[in-house]
C-alpha positions in Angstrom: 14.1 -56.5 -22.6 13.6 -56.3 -19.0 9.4 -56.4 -18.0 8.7 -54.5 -15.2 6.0 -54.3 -13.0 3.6 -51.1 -12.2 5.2 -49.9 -9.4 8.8 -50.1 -11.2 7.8 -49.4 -14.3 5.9 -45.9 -13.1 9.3 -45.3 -10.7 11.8 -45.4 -13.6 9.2 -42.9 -15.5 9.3 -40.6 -12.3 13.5 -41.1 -12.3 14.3 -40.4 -16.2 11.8 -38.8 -17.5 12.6 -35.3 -16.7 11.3 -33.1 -19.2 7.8 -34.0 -17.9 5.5 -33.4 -14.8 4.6 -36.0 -12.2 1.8 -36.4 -9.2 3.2 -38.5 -7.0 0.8 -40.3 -4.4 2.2 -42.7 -2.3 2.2 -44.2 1.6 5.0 -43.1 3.8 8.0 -45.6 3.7 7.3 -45.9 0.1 10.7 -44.6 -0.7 8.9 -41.0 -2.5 12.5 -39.2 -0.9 14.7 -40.9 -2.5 13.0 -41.0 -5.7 13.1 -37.6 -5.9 16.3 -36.9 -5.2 17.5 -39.7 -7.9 15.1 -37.4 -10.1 17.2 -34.4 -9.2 20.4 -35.7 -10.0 19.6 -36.9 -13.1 18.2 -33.7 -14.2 21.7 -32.5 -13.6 23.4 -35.1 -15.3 21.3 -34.6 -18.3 22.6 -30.6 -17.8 19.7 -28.6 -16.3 21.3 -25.5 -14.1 20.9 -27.2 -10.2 19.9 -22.9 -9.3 16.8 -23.9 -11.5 15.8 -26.8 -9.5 13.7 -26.8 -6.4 12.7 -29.2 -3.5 10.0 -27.7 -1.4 8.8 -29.5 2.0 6.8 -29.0 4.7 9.4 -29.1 7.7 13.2 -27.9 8.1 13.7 -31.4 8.8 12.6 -32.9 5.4 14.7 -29.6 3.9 17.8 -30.6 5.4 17.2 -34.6 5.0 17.1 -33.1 0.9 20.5 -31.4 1.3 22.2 -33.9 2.5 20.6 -36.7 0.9 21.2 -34.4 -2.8 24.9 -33.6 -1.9 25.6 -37.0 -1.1 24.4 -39.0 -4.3 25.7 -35.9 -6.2 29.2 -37.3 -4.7 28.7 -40.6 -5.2 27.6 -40.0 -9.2 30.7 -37.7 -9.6 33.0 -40.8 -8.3 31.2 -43.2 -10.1 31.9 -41.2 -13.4 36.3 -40.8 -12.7 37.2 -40.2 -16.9 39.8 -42.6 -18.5 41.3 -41.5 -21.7 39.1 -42.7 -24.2 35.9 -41.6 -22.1 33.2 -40.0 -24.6 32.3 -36.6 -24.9 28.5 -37.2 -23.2 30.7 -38.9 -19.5 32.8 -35.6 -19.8 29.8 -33.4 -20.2 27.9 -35.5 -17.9 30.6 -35.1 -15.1 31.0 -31.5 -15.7 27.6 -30.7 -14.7 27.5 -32.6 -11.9 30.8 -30.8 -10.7 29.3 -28.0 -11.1 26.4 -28.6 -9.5 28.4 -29.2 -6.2 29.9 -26.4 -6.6 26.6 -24.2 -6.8 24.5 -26.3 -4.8 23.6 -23.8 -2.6 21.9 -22.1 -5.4 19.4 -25.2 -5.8 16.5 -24.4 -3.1 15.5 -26.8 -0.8 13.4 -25.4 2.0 10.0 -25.4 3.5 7.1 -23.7 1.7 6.9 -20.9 3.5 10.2 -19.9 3.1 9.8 -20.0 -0.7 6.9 -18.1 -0.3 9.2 -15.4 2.0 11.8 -15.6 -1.0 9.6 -15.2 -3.5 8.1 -12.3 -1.7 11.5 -10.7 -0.8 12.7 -10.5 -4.5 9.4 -9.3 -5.7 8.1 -7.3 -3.2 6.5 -4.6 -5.6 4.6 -7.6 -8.0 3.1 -8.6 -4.3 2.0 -5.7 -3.5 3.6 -6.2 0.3 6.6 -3.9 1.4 10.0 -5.1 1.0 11.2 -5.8 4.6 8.0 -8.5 5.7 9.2 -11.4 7.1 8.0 -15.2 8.0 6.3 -15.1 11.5 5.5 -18.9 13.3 2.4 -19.1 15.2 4.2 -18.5 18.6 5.7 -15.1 17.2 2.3 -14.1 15.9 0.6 -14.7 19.4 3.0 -12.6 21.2 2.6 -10.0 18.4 -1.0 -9.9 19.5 -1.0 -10.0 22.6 2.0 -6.8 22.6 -0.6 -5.2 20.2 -3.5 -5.7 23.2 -1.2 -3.8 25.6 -0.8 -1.7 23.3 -4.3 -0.7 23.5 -4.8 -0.6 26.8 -2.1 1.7 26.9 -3.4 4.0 24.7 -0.7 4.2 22.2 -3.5 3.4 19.3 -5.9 6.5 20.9 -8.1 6.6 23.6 -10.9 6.0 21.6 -10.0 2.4 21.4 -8.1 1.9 24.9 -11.8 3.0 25.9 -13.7 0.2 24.1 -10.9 -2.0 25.3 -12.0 -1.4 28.6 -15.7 -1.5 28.0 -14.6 -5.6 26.7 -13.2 -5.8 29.7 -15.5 -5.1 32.0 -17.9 -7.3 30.2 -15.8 -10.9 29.9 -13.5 -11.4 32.1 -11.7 -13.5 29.3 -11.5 -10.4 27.3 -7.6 -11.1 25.8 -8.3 -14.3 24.6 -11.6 -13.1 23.0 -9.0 -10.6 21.3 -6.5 -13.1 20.1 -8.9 -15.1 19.1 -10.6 -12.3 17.2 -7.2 -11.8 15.2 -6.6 -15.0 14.5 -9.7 -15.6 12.7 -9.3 -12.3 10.6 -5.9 -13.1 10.1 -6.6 -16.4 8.5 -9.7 -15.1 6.9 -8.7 -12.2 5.0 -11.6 -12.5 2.3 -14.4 -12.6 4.9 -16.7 -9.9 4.7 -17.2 -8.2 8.7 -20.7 -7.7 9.6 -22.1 -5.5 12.6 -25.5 -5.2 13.4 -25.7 -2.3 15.9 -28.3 -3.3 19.4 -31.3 -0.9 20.0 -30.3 1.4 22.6 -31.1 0.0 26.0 -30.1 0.8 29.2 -27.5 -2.0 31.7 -31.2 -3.2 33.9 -32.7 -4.1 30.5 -29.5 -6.1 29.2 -28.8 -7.5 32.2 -32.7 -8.3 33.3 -32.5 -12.1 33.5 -29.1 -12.0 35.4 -30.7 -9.2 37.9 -33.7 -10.6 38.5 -31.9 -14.0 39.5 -29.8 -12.6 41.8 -32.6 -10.5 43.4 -34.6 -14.0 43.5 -31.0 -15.1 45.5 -31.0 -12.3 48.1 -34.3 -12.7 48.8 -34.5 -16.3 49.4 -31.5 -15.4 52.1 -33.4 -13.2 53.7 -36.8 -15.1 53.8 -34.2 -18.0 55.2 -31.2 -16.0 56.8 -30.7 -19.2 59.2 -29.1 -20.4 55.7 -26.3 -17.7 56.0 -23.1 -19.1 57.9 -21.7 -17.4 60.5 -18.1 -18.6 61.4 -17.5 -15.7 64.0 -14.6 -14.2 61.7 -16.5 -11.2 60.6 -19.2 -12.9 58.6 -21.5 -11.9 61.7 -21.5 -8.2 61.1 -21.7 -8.8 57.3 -25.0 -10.9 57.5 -26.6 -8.2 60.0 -25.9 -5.2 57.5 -27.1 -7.7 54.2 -30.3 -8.0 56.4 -30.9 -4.6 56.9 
């Protein structure tokens, strides 16, 4: 008998032992691909239905690297295993399932997790309480949904009542879109939080604004203690300084 180290020894578990569940935690380059693909075959060689078996990723890269990677060694197994006439009943079995599973491969997911979410969703739309035709956005769709939904607003086509506190926002921040979007994007990705307003005293714009009007009054009055501070370039600026002065 063969003694293998850790490392093999925990690789050949991960490979043959497929009627039981694995966490695998290793460094990239550590070959965590490839064992999992040899896992997949093998679970098809020992007759699992490839439609029940899924490979979930976080990019469309890894998905496709899957595919191929799955289709290929499923290839290579199937002409590894070419029957003589006195081949036993488990090779014929064996490469009858892996025929198969060539032929349904397609059935055998291998995608990124959000579009097993979207799958999941799209089959049981009623158990998810979410209606039947929703659909995967990316980040890029979802900021141009927002910002449509803003013009929207400003349009009216939500009710004036809200095209006029859009234009309230506006005339306060100058930024007031990307308050917006930001806005969304935090409710968006915080659907649990609980939205708290604490409606100001009534006051009028002077008492808001006091600190910012009593700086720029302390502005225009320096000027006009020191008015030989105000440039005059001869291109108009002249007539503007005599009517500030008055």
């Amino acid at each position: 008998m063969i003694k293998m180290d850790p490392d093999q020894t925990a690789r050949y578990r991960i490979r043959n032992e497929v009627d039981k569940n694995f966490f695998v935690e290793a460094g990239a380059g550590s070959g965590k691909t490839t064992l999992l693909v040899d896992r997949m075959v093998e679970m098809v060689r020992k007759g699992y239905d490839v439609s029940k078996i899924s490979a979930i990723t976080f990019t469309k890269a890894a998905a496709n690297e899957f595919y191929e990677r799955f289709q290929k060694k499923l290839s290579e197994k199937l002409s590894s295993a070419a029957l003589s006439s006195n081949a036993t009943q488990e090779l014929k079995l064996e490469r009858e399932n892996i025929e198969k599973a060539l032929k349904d491969i397609d059935l055998c997911f291998m995608g990124t997790i959000d579009s097993f979410c979207q799958m999941i969703i799209s089959e049981h739309p009623m158990e998810a309480g979410v209606p039947s035709n929703a659909t995967v956005k990316s980040d890029e769709e979802m900021n141009a949904l927002y910002r449509q939904v803003y013009s929207d607003i400003q349009k009216g086509v939500y009710g004036p009542d809200l095209k006029k506190k859009c234009l309230r926002v506006k005339h306060y921040f100058y930024n007031a879109e990307a308050i917006f979007l930001d806005g969304m994007k935090f409710m968006m990705g915080t659907k649990n939080a609980e939205l708290q307003f604490d409606k100001p005293k009534d006051e009028t714009l002077d008492e808001i604004f006091k600190k910012e009007i009593a700086g720029v009054t302390e502005a225009f009055r320096n000027l006009y203690d020191h008015p030989e501070f105000i440039d005059d370039d001869g291109k108009g600026t002249a007539k503007a300084k005599e009517r500030f002065l008055h």
